[in-house]
C-alpha positions as CSV (number, residue, x, y, z in Angstrom):
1,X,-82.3,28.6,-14.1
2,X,-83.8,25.4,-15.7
3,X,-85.4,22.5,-14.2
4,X,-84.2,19.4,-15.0
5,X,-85.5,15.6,-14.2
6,X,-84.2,12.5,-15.1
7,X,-82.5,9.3,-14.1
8,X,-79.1,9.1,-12.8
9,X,-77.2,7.2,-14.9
10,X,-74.3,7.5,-12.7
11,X,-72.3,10.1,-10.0
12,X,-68.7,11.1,-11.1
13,X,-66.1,12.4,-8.8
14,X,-62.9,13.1,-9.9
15,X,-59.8,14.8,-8.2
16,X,-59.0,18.1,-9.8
17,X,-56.1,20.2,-8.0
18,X,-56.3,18.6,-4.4
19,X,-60.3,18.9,-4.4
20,X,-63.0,16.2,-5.1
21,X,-65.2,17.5,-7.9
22,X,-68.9,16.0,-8.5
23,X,-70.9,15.3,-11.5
24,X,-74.3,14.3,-12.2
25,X,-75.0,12.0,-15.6
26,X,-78.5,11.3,-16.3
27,X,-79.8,8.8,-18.8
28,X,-80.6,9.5,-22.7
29,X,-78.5,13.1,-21.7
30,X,-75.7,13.8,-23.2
31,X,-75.0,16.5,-20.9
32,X,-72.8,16.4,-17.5
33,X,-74.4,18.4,-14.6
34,X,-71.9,20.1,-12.2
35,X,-72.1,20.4,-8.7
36,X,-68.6,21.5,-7.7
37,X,-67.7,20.3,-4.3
38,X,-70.8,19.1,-2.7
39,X,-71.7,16.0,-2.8
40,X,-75.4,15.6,-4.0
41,X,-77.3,12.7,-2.1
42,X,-78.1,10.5,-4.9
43,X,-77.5,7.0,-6.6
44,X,-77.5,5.7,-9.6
45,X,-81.2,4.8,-10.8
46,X,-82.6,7.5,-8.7
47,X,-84.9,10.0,-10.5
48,X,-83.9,13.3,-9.7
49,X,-84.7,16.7,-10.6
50,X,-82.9,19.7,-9.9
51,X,-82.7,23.2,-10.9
52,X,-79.2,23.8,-12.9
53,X,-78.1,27.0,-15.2
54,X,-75.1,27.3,-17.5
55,X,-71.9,28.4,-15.7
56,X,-69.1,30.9,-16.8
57,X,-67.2,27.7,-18.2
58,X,-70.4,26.3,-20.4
59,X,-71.0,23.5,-18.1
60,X,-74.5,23.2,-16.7
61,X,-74.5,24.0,-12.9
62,X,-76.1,22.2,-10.3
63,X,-77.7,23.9,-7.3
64,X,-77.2,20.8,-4.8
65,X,-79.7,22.3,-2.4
66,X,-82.3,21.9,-5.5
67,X,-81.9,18.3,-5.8
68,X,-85.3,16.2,-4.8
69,X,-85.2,12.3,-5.3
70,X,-88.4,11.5,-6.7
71,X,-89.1,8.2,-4.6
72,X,-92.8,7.3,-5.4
73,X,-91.3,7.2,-9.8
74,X,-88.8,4.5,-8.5
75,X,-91.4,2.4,-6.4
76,X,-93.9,2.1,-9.7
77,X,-94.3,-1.3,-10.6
78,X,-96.1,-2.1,-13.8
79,X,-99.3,-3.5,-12.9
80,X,-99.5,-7.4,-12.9
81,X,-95.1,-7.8,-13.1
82,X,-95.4,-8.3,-8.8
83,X,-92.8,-11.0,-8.2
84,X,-94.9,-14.2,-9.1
85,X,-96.0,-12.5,-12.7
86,X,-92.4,-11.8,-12.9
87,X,-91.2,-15.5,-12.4
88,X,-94.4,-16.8,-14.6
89,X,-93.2,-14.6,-17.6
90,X,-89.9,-15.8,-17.0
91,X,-91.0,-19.4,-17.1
92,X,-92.5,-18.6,-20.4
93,X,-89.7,-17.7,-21.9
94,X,-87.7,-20.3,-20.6
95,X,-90.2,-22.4,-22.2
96,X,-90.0,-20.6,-25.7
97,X,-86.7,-20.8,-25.5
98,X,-86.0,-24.3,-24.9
99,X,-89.0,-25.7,-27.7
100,X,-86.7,-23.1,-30.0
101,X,-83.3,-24.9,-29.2
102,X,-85.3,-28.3,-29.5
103,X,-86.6,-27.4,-33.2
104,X,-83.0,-26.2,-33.6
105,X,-81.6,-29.8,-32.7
106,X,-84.3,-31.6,-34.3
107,X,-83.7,-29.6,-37.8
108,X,-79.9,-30.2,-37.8
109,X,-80.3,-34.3,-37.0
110,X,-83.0,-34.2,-39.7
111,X,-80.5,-33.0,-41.9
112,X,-77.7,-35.0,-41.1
113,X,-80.1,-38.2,-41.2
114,X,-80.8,-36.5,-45.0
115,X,-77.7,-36.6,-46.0
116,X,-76.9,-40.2,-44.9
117,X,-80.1,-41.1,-46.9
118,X,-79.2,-39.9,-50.2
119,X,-75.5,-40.9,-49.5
120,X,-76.1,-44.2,-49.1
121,X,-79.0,-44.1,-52.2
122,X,-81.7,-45.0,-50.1
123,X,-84.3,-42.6,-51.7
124,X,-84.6,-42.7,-55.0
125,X,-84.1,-39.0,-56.7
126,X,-86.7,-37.2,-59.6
127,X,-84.5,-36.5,-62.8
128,X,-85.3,-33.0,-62.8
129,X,-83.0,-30.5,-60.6
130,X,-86.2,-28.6,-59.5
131,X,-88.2,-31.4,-57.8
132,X,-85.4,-33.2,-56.6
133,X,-85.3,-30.0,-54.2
134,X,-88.6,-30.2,-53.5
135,X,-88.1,-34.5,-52.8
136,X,-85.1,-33.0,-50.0
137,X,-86.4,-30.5,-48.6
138,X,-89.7,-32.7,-47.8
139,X,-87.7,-35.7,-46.3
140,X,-86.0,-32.8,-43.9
141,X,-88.9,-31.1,-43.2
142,X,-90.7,-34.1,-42.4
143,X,-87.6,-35.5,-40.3
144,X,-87.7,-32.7,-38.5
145,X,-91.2,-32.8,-37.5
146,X,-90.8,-36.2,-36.5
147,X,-87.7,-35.7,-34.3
148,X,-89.0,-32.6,-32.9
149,X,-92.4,-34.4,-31.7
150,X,-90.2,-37.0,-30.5
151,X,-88.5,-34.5,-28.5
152,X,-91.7,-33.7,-26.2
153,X,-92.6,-37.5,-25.9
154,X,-88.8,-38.7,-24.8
155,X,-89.1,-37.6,-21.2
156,X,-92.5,-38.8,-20.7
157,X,-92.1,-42.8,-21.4
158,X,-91.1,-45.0,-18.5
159,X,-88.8,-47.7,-18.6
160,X,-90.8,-49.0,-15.4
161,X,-93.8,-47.8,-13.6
162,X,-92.7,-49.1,-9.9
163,X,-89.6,-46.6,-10.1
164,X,-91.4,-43.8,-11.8
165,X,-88.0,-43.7,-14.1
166,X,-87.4,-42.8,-17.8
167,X,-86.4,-44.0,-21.0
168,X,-82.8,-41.8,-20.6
169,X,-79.9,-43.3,-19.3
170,X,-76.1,-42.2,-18.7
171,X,-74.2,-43.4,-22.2
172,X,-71.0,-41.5,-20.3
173,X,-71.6,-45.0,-17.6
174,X,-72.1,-47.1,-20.8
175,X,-69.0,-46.0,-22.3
176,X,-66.7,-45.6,-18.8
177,X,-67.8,-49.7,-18.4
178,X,-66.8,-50.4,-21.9
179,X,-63.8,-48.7,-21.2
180,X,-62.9,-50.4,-18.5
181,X,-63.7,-53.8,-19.7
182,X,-61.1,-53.3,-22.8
183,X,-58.7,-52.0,-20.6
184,X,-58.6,-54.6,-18.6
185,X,-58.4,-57.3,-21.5
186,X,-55.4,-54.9,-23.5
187,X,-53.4,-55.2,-19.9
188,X,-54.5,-57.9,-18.7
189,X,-55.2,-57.1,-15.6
190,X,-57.8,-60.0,-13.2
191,X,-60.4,-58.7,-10.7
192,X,-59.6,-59.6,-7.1
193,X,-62.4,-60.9,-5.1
């Protein structure tokens, strides 16, 4: 008989002639462990050990009786990840995340706003292939840094200090009223006071 520990990855029971059969699958093991018709007293993410040797069939078997949940293993938590380091390292990321998506934005406008540029012949080009690269790839890289800076300062301006409120407002409102103001003129339709 071996000892064996591990994490359950999951229980299996499956109906073989009439009887429910159980199985034992720990993580990073390949193996299945049997335990024939008893139902061990585990779930999945336990850590278990168990005493098991290798049946007539090949199959590792369990002896169910052996099977000790080890319950202080599941209750470790890594020092300083309680519930408020948890949230603050998720906040973090968050954080990372969004300044990453912002670049992202910022990069991509830079670049569109390049291309209208040198469409429209507003910068005037080097003759030589090499530095003309170098002349785009500066006016991008320095659009970009200017958007992106923009990007942390948008929020922050107010449109009046009485309300507290921003700089943003709702183009979607902007639009709707336009909407409705040539809608009105194409049908002709009058407001009723």
């Amino acid at each position: 008989m071996g000892n064996i520990t591990g994490k359950v990855r999951f229980l299996n029971e499956k109906n073989f002639n009439g009887k429910l059969l159980y199985s034992i699958k720990l993580a990073d093991d390949e193996s299945f462990y049997s335990c024939g018709t008893m139902r061990p007293n585990v779930a999945q993410g336990d850590y278990i050990s168990f005493e098991a040797k290798e049946g007539n069939n090949g199959r590792m078997q369990v002896d169910v009786k052996s099977i000790k949940v080890n319950r202080a293993k599941q209750e470790v938590v890594t020092p300083g990840m309680g519930r408020d380091a948890y949230w603050d390292k998720k906040a973090q990321t968050d954080q990372n995340r969004q300044a990453t998506i912002e670049y992202q934005a910022a990069r991509n406008s830079a670049i569109a706003a390049a291309g209208v540029i040198l469409n429209a012949g507003a910068l005037k080009l080097p003759a030589k292939d090499a530095d003309m690269y170098g002349v785009v790839i500066g006016l991008i890289n320095d659009l970009t840094m200017k958007y992106f800076e923009e990007t942390k300062t948008l929020g922050a301006k107010k449109n009046n200090e009485s309300e507290g409120g921003t700089r943003f407002f709702d183009q979607s409102s902007l639009y709707h009223f336009q909407a409705q103001k040539i809608f009105k003129k194409v049908i002709g339709l009058q407001k009723i006071s």
